[in-house]
C-alpha positions in Angstrom: -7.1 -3.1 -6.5 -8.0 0.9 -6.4 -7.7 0.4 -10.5 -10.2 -2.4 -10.3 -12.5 -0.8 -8.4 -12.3 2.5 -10.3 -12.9 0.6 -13.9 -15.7 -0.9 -12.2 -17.4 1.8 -10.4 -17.7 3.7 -13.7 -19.9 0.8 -14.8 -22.0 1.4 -12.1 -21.5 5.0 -13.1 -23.0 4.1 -16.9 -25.9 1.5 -15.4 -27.1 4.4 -12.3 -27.7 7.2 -15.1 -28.8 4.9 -18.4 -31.4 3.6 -15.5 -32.3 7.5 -14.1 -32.5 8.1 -18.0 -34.9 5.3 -18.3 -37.0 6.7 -15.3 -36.9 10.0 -16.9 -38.5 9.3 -20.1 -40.7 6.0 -19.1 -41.7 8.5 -15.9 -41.8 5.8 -13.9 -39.7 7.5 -10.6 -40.6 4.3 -8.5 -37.5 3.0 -9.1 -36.0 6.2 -7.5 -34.8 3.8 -4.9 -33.0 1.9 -6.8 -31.3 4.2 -8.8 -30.0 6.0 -5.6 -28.5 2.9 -4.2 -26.7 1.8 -7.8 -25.3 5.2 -7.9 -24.3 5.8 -4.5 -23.5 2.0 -3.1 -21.9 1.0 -6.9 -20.3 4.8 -8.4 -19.7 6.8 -5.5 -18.7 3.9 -2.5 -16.2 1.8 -5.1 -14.7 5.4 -6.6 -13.7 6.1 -3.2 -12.4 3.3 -1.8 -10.6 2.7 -5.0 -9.2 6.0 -4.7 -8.0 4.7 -0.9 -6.7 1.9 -2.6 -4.8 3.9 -5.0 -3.2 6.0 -2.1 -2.5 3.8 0.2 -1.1 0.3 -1.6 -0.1 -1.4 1.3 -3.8 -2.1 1.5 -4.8 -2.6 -1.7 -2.9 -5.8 -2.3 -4.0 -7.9 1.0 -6.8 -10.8 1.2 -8.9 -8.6 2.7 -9.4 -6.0 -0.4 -9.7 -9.1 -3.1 -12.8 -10.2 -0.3 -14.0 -6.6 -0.6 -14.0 -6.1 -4.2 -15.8 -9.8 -5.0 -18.0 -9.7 -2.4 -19.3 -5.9 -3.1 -19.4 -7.2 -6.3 -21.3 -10.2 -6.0 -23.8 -8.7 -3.5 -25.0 -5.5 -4.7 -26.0 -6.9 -8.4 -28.3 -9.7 -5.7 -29.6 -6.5 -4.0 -30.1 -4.1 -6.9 -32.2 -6.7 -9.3 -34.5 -8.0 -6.1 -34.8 -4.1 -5.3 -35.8 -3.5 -9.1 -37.9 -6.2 -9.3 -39.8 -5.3 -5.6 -40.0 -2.0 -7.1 -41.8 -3.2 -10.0 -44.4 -5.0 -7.9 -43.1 -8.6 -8.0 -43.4 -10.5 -4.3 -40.7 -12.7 -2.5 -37.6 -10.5 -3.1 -37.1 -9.5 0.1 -35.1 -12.3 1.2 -32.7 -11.8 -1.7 -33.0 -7.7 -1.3 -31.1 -9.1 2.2 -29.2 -11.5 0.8 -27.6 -9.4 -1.4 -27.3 -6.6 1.0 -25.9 -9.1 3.7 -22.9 -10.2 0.9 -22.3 -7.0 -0.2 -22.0 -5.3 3.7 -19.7 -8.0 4.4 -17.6 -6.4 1.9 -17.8 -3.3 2.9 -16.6 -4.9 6.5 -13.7 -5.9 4.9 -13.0 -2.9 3.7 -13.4 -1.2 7.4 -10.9 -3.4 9.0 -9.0 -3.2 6.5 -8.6 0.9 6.5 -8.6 1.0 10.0 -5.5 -1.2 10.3 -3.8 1.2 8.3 -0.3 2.3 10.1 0.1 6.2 11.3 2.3 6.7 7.9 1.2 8.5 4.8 4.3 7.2 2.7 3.5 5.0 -0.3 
């Protein structure tokens, strides 16, 4: 799983600076927002815990770290394209900004219990 979520935070990675790069040169920083949370909640958030993954395995191979991965990965795209949209002036995203948001902290819950049943031993 820490392989998985490395590949796919790097696409995150790609999408959070082709979209700053976008902002840049369009000079349309309202989407600041949005470019924040597909870099930090995409990039940075599935890096790490696919770097936890990598170190600790015993982890990374349970139910609980598939329901991470799919359900980060289901909710943040939910969240990010209402956000963009929102951002863009269109009306009745909010529910699926929450929706998405809802998923994808589930996810992250997962992840939580997950690392915090780790054992006291720092062996692979």
């Amino acid at each position: 799983m820490g392989i998985k979520c490395l590949k796919i935070s790097v696409v995150y990675f790609l999408i959070g600076i082709c979209f700053g790069l976008y902002m840049s040169i369009a000079d349309k920083f309202v989407y600041g927002p949005s470019h924040a949370h597909i870099n930090l909640l995409g990039w940075v958030s599935l890096a790490l815990a696919g770097l936890i993954y990598h170190l600790f395995p015993s982890i990374a191979t349970n139910t609980l770290s598939k329901i991470h991965f799919w359900l980060h990965n289901i909710g943040l795209p939910i969240m990010m394209i209402a956000l963009i949209m929102n951002e863009a002036g269109s009306s009745g995203t909010v529910p699926y900004i929450a929706t998405g948001a809802t998923i994808m902290s589930l996810g992250i819950l997962c992840f939580v219990i997950n690392v915090l049943g780790l054992k006291n031993s720092t062996t692979k």
